[in-house]
Backbone as CSV, one residue per row, in Angstrom:
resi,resn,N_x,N_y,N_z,CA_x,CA_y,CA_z,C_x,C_y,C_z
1,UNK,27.767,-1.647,152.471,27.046,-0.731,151.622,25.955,-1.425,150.837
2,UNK,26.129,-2.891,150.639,25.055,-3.348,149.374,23.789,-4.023,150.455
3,UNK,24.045,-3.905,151.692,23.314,-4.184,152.645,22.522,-2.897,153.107
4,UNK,22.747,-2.050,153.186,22.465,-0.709,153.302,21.231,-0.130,152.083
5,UNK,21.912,-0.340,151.009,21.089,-0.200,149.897,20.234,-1.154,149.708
6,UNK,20.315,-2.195,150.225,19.572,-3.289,150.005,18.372,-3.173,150.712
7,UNK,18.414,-2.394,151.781,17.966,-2.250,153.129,16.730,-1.150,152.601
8,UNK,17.273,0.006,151.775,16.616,0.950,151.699,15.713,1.058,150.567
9,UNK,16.351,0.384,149.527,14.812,-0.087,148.544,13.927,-1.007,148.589
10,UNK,14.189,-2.233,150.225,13.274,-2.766,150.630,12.051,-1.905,151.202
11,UNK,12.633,-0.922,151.625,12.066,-0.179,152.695,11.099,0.631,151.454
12,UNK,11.484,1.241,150.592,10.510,1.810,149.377,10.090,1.428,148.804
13,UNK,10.209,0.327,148.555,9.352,-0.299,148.210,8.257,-1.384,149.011
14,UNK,8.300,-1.268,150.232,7.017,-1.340,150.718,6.488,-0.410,150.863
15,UNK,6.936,0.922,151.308,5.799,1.728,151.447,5.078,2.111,149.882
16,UNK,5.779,2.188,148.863,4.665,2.027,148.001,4.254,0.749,147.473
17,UNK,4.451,-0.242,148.340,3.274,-1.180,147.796,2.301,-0.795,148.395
18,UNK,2.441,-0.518,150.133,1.484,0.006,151.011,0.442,1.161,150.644
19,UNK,1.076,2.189,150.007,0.188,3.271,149.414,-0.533,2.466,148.042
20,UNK,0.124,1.644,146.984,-0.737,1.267,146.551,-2.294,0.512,146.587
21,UNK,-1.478,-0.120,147.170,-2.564,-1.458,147.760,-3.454,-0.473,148.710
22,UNK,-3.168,0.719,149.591,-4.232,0.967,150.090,-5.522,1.415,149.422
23,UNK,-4.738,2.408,148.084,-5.552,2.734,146.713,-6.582,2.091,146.028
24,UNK,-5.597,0.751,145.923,-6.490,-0.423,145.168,-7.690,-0.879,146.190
25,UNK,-7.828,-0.730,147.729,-8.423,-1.237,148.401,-9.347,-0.283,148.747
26,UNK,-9.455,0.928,148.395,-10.367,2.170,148.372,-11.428,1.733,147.569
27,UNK,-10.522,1.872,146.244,-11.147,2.791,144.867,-12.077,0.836,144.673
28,UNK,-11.015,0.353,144.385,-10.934,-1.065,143.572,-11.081,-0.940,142.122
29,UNK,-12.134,-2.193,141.468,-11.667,-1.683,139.772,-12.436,-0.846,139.287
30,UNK,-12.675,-0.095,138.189,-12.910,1.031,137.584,-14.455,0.066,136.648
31,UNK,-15.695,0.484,137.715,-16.565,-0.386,136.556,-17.232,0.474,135.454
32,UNK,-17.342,-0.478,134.163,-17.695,-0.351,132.845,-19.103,-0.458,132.358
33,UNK,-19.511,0.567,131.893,-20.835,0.716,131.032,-21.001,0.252,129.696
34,UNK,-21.630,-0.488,129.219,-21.785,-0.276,127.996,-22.871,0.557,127.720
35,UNK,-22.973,1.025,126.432,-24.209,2.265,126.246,-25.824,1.799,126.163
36,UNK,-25.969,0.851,126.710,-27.570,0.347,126.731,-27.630,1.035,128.441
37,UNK,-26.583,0.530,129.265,-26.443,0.392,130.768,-26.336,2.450,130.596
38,UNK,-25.450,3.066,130.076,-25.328,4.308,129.867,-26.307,5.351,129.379
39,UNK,-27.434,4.742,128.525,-28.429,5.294,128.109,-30.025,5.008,129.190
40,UNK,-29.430,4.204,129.968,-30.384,4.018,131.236,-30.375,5.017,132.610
41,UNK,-28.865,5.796,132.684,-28.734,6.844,133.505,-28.996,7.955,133.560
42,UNK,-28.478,8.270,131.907,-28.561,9.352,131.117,-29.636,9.497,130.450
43,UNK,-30.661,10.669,130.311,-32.164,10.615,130.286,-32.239,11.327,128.815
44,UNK,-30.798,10.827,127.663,-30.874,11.160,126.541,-30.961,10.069,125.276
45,UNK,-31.082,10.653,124.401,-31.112,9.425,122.905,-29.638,9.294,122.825
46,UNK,-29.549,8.112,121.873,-28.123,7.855,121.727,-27.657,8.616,120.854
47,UNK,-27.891,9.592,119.862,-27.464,10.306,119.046,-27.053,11.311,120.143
48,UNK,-28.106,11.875,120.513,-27.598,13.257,121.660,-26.033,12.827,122.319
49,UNK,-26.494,11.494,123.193,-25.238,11.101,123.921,-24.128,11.518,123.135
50,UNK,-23.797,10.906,121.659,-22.750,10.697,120.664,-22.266,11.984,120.320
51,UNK,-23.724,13.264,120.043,-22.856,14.580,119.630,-22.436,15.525,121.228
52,UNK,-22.966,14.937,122.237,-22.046,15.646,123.463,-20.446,15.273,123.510
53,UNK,-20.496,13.724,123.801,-19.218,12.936,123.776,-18.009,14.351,122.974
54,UNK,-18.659,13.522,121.682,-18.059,14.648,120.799,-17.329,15.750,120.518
55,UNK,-18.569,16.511,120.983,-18.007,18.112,121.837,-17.677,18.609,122.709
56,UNK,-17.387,17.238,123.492,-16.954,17.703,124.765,-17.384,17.437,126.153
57,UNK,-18.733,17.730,125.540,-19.806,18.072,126.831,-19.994,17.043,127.818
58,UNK,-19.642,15.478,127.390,-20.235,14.671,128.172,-18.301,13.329,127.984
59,UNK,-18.159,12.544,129.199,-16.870,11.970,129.159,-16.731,11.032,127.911
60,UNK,-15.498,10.924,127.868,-15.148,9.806,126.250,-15.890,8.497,126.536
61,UNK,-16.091,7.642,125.628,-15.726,6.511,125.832,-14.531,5.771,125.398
62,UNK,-14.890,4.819,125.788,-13.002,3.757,125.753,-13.689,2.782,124.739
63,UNK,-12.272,1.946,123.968,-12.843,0.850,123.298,-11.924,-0.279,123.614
64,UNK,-12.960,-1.380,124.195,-11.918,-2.282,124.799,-11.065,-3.178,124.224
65,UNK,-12.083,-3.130,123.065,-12.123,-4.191,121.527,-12.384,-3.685,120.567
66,UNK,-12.329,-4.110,119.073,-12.370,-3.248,118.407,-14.072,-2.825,117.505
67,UNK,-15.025,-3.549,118.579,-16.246,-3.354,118.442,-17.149,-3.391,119.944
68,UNK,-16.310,-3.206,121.077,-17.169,-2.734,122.129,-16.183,-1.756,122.926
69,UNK,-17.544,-0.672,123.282,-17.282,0.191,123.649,-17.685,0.557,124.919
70,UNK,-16.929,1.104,125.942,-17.295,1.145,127.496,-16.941,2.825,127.351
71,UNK,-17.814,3.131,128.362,-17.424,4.398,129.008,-17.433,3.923,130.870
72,UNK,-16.535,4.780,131.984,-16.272,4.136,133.223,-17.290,5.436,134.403
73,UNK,-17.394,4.336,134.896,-18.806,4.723,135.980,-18.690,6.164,136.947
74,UNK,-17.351,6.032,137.027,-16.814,7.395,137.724,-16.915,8.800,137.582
75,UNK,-16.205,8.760,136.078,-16.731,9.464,135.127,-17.622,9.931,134.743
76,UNK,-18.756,9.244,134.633,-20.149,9.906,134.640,-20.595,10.085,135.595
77,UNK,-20.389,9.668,136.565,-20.751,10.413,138.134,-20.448,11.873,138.117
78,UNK,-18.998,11.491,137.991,-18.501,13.004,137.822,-19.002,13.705,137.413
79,UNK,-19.179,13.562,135.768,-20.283,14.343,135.201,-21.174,14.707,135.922
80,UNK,-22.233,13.762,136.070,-24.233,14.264,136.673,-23.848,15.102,137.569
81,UNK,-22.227,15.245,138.877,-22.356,16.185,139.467,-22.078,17.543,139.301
82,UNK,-20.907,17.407,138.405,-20.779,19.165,137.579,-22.131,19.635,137.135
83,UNK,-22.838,18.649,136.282,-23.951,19.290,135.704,-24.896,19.424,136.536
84,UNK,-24.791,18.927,137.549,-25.997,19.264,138.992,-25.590,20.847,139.437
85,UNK,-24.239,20.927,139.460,-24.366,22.629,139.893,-24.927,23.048,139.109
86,UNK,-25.462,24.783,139.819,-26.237,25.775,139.094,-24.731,26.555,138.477
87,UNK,-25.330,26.795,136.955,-25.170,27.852,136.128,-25.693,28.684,135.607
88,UNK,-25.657,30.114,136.308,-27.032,30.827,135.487,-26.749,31.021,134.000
89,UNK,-25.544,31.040,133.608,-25.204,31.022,132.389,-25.237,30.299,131.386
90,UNK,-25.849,29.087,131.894,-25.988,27.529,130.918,-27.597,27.975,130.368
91,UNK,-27.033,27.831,128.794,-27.996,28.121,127.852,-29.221,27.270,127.411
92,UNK,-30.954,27.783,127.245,-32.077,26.628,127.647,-31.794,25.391,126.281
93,UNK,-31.537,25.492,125.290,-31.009,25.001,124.179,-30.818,25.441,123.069
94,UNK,-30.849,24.844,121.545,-30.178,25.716,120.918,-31.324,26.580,119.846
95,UNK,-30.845,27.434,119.571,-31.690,28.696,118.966,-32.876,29.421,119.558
96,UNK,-32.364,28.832,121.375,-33.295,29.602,121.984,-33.048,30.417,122.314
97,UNK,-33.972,32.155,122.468,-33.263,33.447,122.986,-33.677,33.482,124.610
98,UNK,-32.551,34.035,124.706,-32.917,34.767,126.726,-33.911,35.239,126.951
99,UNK,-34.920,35.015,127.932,-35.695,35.779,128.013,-36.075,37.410,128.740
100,UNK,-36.813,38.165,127.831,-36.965,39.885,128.261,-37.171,40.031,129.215
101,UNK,-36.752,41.023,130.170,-37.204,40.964,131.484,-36.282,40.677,132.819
């Protein structure tokens, strides 16, 4: 029996090393922006950036330390592509009215 069991969490545990490692060999590591590199993609001021973050609108950043700050590359991909779809409902900015017609 302890051969048996022995047998079978060898066995699960390769296949998830296997699924891992295939993961890790996809994706690999998760690269990091800092906001000079972030404000070079993004065709906004750094204040704008800071009150989207904020509200929502745009992904967090991370803090790696307790004075630098990364946001991850994926993530804002992600982003530019949500915000690449059309919304006819996305508003021109703020205190602007719809237009008549």
């Amino acid at each position: 029996m302890i051969t048996a069991k022995g047998v079978e969490a060898e066995t699960d545990g390769s296949a998830a090393a296997a699924v891992a490692g295939g993961d890790a060999a996809k994706s690999g590591p998760r690269r990091m922006l800092n906001e000079k590199q972030v404000l070079e993609i993004i065709p906004v001021g750094r204040t704008t950036l800071y009150r989207m973050e904020k509200s929502g609108r745009f992904p967090k950043s991370t803090y790696i330390s307790p004075n630098r700050r990364v946001w991850f590359e994926d993530e804002i991909i992600a982003w530019q592509n949500a915000v690449d779809e059309f919304n006819p409902h996305r508003a021109r900015g703020k205190g602007r009215r719809a237009r008549a017609g």
